[in-house]
SELUM-997422 format. One record per residue (C-alpha): residue number from 1; x, y, z. Coordinates in steps of 0.25 Angstrom, whole numbers. Layout:
N
(node NUM; (X; Y; Z));
...
***
This chain:
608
(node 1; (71; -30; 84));
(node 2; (65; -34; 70));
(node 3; (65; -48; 76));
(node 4; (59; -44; 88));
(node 5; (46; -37; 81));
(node 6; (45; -48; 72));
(node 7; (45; -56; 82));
(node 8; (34; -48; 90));
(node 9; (24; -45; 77));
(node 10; (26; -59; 70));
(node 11; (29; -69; 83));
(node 12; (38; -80; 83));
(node 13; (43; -88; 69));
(node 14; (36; -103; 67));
(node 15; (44; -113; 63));
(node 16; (39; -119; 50));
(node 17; (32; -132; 56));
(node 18; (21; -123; 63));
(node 19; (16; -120; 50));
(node 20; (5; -130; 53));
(node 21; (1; -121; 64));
(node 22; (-2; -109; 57));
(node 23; (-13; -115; 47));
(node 24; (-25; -110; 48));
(node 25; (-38; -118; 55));
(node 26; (-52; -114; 47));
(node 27; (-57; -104; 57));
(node 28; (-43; -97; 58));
(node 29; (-43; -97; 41));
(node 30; (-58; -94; 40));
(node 31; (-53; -80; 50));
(node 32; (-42; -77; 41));
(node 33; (-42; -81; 27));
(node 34; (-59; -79; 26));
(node 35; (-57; -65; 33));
(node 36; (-57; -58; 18));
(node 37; (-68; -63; 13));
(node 38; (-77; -60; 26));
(node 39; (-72; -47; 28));
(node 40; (-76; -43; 15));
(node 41; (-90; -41; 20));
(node 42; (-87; -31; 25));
(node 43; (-86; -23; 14));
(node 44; (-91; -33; 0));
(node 45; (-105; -28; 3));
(node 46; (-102; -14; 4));
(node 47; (-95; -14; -7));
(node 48; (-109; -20; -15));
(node 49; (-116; -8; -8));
(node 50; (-105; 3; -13));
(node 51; (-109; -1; -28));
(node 52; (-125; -3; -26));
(node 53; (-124; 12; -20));
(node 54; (-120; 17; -31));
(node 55; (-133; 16; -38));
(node 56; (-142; 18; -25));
(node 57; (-143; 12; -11));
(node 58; (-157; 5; -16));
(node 59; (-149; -4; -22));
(node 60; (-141; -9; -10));
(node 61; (-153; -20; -10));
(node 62; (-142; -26; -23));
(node 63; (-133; -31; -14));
(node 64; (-143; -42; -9));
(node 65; (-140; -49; -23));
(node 66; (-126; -44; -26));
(node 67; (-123; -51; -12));
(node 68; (-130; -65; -17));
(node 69; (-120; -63; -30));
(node 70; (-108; -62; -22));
(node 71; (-111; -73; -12));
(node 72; (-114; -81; -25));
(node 73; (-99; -78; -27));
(node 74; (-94; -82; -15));
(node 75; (-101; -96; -15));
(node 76; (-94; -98; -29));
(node 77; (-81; -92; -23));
(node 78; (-81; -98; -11));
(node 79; (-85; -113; -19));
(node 80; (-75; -111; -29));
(node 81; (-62; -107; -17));
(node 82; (-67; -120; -9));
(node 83; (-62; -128; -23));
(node 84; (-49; -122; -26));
(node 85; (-47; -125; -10));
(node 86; (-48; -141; -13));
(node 87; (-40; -138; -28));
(node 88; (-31; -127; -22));
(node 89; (-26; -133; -9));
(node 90; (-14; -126; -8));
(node 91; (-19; -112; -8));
(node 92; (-18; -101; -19));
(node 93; (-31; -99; -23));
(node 94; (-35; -91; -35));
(node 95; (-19; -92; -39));
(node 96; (-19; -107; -38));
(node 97; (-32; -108; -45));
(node 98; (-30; -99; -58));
(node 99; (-14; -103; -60));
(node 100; (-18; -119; -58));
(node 101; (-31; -117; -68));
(node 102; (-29; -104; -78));
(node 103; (-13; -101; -78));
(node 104; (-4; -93; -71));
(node 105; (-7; -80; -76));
(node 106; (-23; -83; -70));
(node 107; (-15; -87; -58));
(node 108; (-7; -77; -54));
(node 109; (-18; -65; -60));
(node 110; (-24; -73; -48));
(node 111; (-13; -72; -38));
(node 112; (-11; -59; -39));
(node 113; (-24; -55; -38));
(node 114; (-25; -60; -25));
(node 115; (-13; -57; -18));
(node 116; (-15; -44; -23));
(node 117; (-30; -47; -16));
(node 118; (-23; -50; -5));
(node 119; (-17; -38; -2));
(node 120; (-30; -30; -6));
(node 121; (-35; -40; 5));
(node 122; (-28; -34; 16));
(node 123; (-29; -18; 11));
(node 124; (-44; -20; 10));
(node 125; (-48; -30; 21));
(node 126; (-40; -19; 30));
(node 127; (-45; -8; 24));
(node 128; (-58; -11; 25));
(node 129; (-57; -15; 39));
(node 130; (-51; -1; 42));
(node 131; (-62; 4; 35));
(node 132; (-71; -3; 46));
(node 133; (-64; 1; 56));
(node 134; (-65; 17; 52));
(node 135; (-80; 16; 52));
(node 136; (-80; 13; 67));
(node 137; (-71; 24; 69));
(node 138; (-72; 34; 59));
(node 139; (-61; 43; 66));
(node 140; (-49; 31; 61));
(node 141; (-54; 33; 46));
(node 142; (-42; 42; 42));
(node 143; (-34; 31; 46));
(node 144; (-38; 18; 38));
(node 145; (-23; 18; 30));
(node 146; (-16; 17; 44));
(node 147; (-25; 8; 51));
(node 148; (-28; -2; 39));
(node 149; (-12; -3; 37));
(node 150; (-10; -6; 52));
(node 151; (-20; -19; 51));
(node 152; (-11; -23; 39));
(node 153; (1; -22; 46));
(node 154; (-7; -29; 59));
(node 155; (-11; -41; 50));
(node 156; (2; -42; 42));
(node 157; (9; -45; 58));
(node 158; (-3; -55; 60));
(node 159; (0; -63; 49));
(node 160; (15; -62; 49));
(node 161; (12; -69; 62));
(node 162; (7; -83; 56));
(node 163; (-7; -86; 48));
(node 164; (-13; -94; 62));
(node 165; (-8; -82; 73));
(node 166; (-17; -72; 62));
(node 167; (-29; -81; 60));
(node 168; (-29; -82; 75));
(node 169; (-29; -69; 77));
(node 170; (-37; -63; 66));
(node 171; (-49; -75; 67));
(node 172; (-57; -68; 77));
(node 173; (-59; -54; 71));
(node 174; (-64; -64; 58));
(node 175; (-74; -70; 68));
(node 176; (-80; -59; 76));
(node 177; (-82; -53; 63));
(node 178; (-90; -64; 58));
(node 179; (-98; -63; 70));
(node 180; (-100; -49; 69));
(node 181; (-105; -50; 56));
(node 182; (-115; -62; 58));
(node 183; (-119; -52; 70));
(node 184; (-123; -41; 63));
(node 185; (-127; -50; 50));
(node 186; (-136; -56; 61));
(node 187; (-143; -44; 67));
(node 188; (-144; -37; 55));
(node 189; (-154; -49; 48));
(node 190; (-162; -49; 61));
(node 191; (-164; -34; 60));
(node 192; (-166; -36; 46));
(node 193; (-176; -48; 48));
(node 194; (-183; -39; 59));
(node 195; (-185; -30; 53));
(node 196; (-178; -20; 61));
(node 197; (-171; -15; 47));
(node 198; (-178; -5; 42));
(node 199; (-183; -8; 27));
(node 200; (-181; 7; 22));
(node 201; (-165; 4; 23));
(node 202; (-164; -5; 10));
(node 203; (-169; -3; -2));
(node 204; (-180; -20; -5));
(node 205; (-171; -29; -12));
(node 206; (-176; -29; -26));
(node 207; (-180; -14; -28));
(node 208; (-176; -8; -42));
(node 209; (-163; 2; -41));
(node 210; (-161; 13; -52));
(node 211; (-147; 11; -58));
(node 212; (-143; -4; -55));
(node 213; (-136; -11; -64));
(node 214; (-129; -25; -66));
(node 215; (-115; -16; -66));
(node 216; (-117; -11; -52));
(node 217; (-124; -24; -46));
(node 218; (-110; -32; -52));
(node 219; (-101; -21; -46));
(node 220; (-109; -22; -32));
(node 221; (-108; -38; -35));
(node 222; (-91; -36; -36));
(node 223; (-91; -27; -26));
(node 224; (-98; -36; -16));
(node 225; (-89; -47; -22));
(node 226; (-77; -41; -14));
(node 227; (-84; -47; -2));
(node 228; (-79; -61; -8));
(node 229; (-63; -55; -8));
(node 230; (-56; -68; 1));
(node 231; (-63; -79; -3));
(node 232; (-50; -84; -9));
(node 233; (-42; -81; 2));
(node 234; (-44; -96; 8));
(node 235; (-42; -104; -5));
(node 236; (-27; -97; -5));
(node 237; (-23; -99; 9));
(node 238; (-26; -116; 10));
(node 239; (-13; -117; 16));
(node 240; (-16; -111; 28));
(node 241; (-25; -120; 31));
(node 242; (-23; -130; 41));
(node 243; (-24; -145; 34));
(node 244; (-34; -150; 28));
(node 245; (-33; -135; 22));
(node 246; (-42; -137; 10));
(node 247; (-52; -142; 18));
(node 248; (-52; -131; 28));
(node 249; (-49; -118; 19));
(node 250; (-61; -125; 9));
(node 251; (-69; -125; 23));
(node 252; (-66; -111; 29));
(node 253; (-69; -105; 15));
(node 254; (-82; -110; 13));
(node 255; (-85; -104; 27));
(node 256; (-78; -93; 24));
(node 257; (-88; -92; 12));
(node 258; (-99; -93; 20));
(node 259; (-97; -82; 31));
(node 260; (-95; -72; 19));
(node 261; (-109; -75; 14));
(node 262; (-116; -74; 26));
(node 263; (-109; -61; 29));
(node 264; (-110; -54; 15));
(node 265; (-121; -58; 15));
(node 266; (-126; -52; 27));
(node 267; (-119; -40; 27));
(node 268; (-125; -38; 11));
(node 269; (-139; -41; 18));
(node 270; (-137; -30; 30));
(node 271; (-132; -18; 22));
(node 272; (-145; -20; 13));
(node 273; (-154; -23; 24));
(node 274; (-149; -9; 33));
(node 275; (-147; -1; 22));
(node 276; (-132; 2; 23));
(node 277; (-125; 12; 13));
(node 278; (-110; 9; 10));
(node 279; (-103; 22; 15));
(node 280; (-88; 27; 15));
(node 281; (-84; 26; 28));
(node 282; (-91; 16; 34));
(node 283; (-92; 2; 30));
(node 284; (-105; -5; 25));
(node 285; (-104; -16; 38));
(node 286; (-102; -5; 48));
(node 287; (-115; 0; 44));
(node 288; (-123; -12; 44));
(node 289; (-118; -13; 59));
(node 290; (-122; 1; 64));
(node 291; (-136; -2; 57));
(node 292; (-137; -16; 64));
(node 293; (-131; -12; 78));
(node 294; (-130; 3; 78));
(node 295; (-115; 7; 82));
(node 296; (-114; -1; 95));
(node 297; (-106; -13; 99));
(node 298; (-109; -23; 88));
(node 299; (-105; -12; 77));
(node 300; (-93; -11; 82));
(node 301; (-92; -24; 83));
(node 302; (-93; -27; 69));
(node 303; (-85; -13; 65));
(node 304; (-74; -20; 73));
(node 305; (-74; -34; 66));
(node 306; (-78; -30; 52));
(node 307; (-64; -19; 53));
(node 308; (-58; -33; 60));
(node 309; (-60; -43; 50));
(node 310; (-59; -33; 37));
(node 311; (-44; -29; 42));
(node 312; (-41; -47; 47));
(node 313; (-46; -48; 32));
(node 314; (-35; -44; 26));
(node 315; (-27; -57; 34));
(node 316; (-35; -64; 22));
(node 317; (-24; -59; 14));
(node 318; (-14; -62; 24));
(node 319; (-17; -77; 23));
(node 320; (-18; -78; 7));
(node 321; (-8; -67; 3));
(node 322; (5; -76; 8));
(node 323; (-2; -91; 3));
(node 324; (-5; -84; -11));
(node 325; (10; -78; -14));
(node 326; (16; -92; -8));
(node 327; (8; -100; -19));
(node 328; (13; -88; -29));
(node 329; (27; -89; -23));
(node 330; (27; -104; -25));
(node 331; (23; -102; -39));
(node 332; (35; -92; -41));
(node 333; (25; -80; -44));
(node 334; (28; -72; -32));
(node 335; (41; -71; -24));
(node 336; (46; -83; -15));
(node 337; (47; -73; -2));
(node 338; (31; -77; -1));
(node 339; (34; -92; 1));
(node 340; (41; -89; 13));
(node 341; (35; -91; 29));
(node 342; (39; -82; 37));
(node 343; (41; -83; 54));
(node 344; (27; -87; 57));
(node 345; (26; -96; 44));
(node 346; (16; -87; 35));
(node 347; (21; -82; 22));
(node 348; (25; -68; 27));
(node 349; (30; -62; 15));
(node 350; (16; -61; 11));
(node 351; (10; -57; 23));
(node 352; (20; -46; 23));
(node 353; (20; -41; 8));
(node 354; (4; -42; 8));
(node 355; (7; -34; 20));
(node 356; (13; -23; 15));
(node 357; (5; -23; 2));
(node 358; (-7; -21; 8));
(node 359; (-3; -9; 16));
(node 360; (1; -3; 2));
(node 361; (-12; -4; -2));
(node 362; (-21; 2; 9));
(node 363; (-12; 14; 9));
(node 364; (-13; 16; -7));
(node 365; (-29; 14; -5));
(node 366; (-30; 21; 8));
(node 367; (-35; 8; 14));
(node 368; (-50; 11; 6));
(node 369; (-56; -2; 5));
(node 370; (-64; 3; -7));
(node 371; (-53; 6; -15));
(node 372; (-46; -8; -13));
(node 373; (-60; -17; -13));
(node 374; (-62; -17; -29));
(node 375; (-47; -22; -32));
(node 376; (-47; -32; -20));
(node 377; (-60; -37; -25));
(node 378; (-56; -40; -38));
(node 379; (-43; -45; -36));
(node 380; (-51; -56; -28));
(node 381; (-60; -58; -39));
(node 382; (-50; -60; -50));
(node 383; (-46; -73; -42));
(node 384; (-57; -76; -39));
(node 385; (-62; -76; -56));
(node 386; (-48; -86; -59));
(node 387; (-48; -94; -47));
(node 388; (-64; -97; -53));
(node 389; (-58; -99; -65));
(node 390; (-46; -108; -62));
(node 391; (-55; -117; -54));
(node 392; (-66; -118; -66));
(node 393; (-53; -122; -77));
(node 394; (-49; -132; -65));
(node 395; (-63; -139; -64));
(node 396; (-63; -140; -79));
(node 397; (-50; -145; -82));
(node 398; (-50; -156; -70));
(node 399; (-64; -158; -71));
(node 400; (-64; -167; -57));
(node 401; (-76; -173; -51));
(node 402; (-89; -162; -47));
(node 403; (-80; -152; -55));
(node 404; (-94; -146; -62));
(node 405; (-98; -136; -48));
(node 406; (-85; -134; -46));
(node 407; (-84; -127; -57));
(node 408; (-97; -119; -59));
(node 409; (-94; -113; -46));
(node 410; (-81; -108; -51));
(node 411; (-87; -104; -64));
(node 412; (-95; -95; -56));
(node 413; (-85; -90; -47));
(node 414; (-76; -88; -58));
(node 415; (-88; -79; -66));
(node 416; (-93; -72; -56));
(node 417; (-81; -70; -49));
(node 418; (-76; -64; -64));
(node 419; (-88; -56; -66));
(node 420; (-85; -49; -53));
(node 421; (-72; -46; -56));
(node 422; (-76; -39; -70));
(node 423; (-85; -31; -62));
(node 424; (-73; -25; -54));
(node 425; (-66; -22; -64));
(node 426; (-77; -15; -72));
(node 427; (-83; -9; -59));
(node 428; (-71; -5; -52));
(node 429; (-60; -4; -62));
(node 430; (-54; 8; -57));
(node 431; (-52; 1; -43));
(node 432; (-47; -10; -50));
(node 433; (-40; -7; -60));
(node 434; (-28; -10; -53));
(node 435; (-28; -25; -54));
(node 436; (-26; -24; -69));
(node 437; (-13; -19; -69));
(node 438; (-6; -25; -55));
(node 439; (-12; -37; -56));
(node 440; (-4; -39; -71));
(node 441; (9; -34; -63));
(node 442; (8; -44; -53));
(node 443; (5; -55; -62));
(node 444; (18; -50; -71));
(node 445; (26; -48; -57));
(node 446; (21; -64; -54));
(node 447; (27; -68; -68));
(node 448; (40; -61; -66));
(node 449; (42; -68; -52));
(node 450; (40; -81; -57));
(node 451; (48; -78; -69));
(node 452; (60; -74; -58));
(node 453; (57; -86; -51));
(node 454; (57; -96; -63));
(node 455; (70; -91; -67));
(node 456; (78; -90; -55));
(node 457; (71; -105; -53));
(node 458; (80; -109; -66));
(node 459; (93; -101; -63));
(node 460; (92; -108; -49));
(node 461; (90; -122; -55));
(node 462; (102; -133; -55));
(node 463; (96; -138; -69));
(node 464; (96; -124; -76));
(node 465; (105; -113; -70));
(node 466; (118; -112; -77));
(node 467; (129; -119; -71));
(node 468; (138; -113; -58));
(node 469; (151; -108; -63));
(node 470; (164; -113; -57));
(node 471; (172; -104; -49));
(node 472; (186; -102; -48));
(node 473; (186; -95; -38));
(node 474; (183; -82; -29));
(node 475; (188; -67; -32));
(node 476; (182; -58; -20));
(node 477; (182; -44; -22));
(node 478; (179; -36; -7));
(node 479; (174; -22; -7));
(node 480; (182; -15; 6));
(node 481; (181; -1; 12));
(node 482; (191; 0; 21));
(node 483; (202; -8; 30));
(node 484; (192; -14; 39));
(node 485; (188; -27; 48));
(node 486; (177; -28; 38));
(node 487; (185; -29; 26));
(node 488; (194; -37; 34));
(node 489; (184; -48; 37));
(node 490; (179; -47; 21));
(node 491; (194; -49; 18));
(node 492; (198; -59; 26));
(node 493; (184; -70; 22));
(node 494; (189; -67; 6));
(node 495; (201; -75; 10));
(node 496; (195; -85; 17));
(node 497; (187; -89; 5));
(node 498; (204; -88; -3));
(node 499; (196; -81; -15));
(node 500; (206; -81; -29));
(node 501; (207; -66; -25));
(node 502; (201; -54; -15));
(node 503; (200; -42; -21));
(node 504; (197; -31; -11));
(node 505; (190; -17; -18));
(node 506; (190; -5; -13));
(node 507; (182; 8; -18));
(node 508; (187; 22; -16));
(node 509; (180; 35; -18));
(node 510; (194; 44; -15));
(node 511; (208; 40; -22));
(node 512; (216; 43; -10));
(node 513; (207; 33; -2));
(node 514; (212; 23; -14));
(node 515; (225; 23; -11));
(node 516; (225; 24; 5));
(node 517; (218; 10; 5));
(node 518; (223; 4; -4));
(node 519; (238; 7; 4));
(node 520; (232; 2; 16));
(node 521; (224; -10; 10));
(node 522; (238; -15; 5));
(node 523; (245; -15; 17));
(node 524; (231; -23; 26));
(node 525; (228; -34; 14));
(node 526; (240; -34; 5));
(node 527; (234; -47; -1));
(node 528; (220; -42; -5));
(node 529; (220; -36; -18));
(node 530; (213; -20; -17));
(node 531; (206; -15; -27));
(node 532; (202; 0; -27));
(node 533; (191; 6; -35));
(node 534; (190; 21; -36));
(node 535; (175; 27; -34));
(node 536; (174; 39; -42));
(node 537; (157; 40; -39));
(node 538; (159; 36; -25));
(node 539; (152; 21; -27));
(node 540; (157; 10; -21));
(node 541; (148; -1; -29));
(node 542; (151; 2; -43));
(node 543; (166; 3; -44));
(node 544; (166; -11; -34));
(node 545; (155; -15; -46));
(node 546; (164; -14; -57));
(node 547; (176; -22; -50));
(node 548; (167; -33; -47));
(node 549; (163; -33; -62));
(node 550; (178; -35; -66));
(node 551; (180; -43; -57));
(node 552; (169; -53; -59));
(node 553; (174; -52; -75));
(node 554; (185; -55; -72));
(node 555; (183; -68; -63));
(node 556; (173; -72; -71));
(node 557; (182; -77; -83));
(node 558; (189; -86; -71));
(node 559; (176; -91; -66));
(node 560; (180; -83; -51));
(node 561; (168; -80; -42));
(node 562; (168; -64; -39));
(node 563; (165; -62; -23));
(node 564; (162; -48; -17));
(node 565; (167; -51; -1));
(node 566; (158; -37; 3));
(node 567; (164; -33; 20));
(node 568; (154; -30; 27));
(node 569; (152; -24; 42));
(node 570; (140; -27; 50));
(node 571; (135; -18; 60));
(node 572; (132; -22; 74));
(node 573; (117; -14; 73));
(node 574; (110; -15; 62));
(node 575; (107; 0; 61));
(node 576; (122; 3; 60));
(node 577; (121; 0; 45));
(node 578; (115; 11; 41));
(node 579; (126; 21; 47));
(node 580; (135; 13; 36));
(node 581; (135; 14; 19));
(node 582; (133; -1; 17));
(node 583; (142; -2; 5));
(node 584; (143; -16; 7));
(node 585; (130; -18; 7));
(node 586; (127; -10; -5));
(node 587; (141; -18; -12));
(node 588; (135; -31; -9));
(node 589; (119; -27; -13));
(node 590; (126; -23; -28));
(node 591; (136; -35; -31));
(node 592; (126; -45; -27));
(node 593; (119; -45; -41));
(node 594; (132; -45; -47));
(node 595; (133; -57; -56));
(node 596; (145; -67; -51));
(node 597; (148; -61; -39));
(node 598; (148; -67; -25));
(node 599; (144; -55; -14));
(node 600; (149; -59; 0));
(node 601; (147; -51; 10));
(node 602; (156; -51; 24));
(node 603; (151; -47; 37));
(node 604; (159; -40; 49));
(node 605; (149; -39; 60));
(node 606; (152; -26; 69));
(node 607; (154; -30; 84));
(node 608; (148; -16; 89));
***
């Protein structure tokens, strides 16, 4: 039945020579890797507006400037990612970039940034686009948590079912919602240009506002700056490119680029222009609609698309999430299980876990976007400041021909980037507080892994583990319960094997019990040596415990190899085990870390 639903949600496995099939085309990659960064429209200017509000909404006409600021930003952003794609081929990003250039701390404060980003990715792009959806239909509000967790789980099935099958699926809301935007960018200017806006909405760009400060405008500036969360998303997830990749993720980045401009921009230039007010219930971008159409077809439209593309943007963190822990995997700093393909040859151990994650946190936020931006924000941003960083200590060490623009447009990535994220933390430093002590633990957490991984590395190796001991030979000790087929079975594969001796261990709870058996056990295998152990607590594990310890001391001193033989009967239904103890289960799950001793476990398979 599992199988069968697998199959259904998942489809059929591909073998590992179609892997060429599921690389990703530019229009396909700019769909599903650039679906973060666009989306993020959607709510960066809002964002701007909640700060300026705070002071008066006469000093909206700020977010003409702060908008110029953050598209200053995006150039140097967007710049600087197209060169670690050339330098960085094989993906990685920001993680490639700071551990190649400043170390492996910088690196893996990098790292763990962003998978953590990645999974704010998909608790805010489906928040958010709940959001959207309630404030076309206010009577679903009470319901955010349950419908933001069923897109999770509706995008986590998509992707499980291979990286193209998504993208093909998932391209077309990205589309429409480019085209709805340009529409209502478009008619909003010509209302604008004729004048059809009325002047008394906006306060003129330029007038002096009471209370402005250079704090506020840096916190609009970083809030607006969220708007830029997914510009990395491309430079991480090369691989998924179909050949030359380089070439084609460097291209669909810089269109990818371009797009968010024009529609920040324009979105920036309309809330101005009509006047709008942030408010709590419903989105910046649904307002601009209902003053540029009113609520008819077109503002449904765009409600529709914007909720679309804000949930789809969270299949950015799809796509990067399993490439960024298979390069930390094959650096040993997270576990190996993320290197693994699963049936339709993408890196499902991530898709799964980032998954789960994500559900965790919408229901500890309660799926508000508000809450979750500012720490999503600056775990992009932190990257962002090494990645910056890491290429400006890779031009000057290399110093390689035309290096000079290079790195002037990473410095001032890297400092405005920096000054950005220092205003988070001093803005918003009880929404972000957070990040100071998880990101330590995860960057501890990496250390251990590799640790582990280094040392089993060494135990493992030929060249350093100790040498093999020589057996003598087999002693094998068989737990029994009764006179049974199963016990038969168990005893009669012991003697194939012609073990120096079997040693059959019988635990009792009652005295008379002792003795029966052991009357009968001589008279049906004379030539197996019983041992009974009397339970005085009822346990079965630790008196069997004990015997194997002496045991094992014992054969140690003439180099023998201890073997528990464990009989066990299998049901013919699965659900049949539950109406049994398990104790061979629960025997064999103890002994296994038992040093020097061999667990074998022997099956007899119930015909009804």
């Amino acid at each position: 039945m599992f199988g069968a639903i697998k199959r259904f949600l998942i489809g059929r496995p591909l073998k590992s020579y179609e892997l060429g099939e599921q690389k990703l085309n530019k229009t396909k990659a700019l769909a599903i890797l650039s679906s973060d960064a666009l989306s993020s429209v959607a709510y960066g200017p809002e964002q701007i507006l909640i700060v300026l509000i705070t002071i008066s909404a006469a000093a909206f006409w700020y977010s003409i400037p702060i908008a110029i600021g953050v598209l200053i930003l995006l150039s140097a952003l967007i710049l600087s990612y197209r060169q670690i794609i050339f330098a960085y081929p094989n993906g990685g990003g920001a993680y490639m970039v700071s551990k190649s250039n400043l170390g492996v701390n910088p690196g893996l404060i990098a790292g763990g940034s962003l998978l953590v980003d990645y999974i704010l990715t998909v608790a805010v792009s489906v928040s958010a686009g709940t959001d959207a959806i309630t404030s076309a239909f206010p009577a679903l509000h009470n319901y955010n948590v349950e419908i933001a967790i069923a897109f999770v789980l509706l995008l986590t099935v998509l992707n499980l079912r291979g990286v193209t099958e998504s993208a093909s699926i998932l391209a077309y809301p990205v589309y429409l919602f480019v085209l709805a935007l340009f529409i209502l960018i478009g008619v909003g200017v010509y209302n604008i240009l004729t004048g059809n806006v009325s002047s008394e909405l906006h306060t003129p760009i330029g007038t002096p506002v009471a209370g402005i400060s250079l704090f506020i405008l840096l916190k609009a500036f970083a809030s607006g700056s969220s708007a830029l969360t997914g510009v990395e998303a491309i430079s991480n997830a090369i691989p998924n490119f179909k050949k030359p990749a380089p070439n084609n993720a460097a291209k669909t980045l810089l269109l990818m680029g371009a797009l968010l401009a024009v529609l920040f921009t324009g979105i920036v230039t309309l809330a101005y222009y009509y006047g709008i007010t942030p408010k709590a219930e419903v989105t910046v971008v649904s307002q601009i609609a209902e003053g540029v159409f009113g609520r008819n077809f077109m503002y449904f439209f765009i409600q529709v698309t914007t909720a679309l593309i804000l949930i789809l943007a969270a299949n950015t963190g799809y796509s990067a999430f399993p490439l960024l822990a298979v390069n930390l995997a094959k650096d040993k700093f997270v576990p190996r299980m993320f290197l693994i393909r699963g049936d339709r040859l993408g890196y499902s151990n991530g898709i799964i876990i980032l998954g789960l994650a994500s559900i965790l946190l919408i229901l500890v936020f309660n799926a508000k976007t508000e809450h979750l931006i500012p720490l999503y924000a600056v775990g992009v941003f932190l990257p962002f400041t090494l990645s910056q960083s890491g290429m400006m200590v890779k031009w000057l060490r290399e110093k390689p021909k035309g290096w000079v623009p290079k790195f002037i447009i990473n410095t001032v990535g890297a400092l405005i980037s920096f000054i950005v994220t220092m205003v988070f933390f001093l803005t918003k430093f009880s929404q972000i507080w957070s990040i100071l002590i998880f990101l330590p633990i995860i960057v501890f957490i990496f250390h251990k892994i590799n640790k582990h991984y280094l040392a089993v590395g060494d135990q493992l190796r030929l060249t350093t583990c100790e040498p093999a001991l020589t057996i003598q030979g087999n002693v094998m000790i068989v737990p029994v319960a009764g006179m049974t087929h199963v016990v038969e079975n168990t005893l009669n594969y012991a003697k194939s094997l012609k073990p120096e001796q079997i040693i059959a261990v019988y635990v009792s709870f009652e005295r008379e019990e002792e003795k029966i058996f052991e009357a009968k056990w001589a008279k049906w295998q004379p030539e197996i040596r019983l041992v009974t152990l009397h339970s005085y607590y009822r346990s079965i594990i630790n008196p069997l415990r004990k015997f194997v310890d002496t045991v094992e001391h014992k054969a140690k001193e003439g180099n023998y190899q201890v073997t528990v033989v464990i009989p066990q009967f299998i049901p013919k239904k699965g659900w049949h085990n539950i109406l049994h103890n398990q104790s061979s289960l629960l025997i064999r799950t103890f002994l296994l870390y038992r040093r020097n001793v061999v667990i074998t476990t022997v099956p007899y398979h119930f015909k009804k």
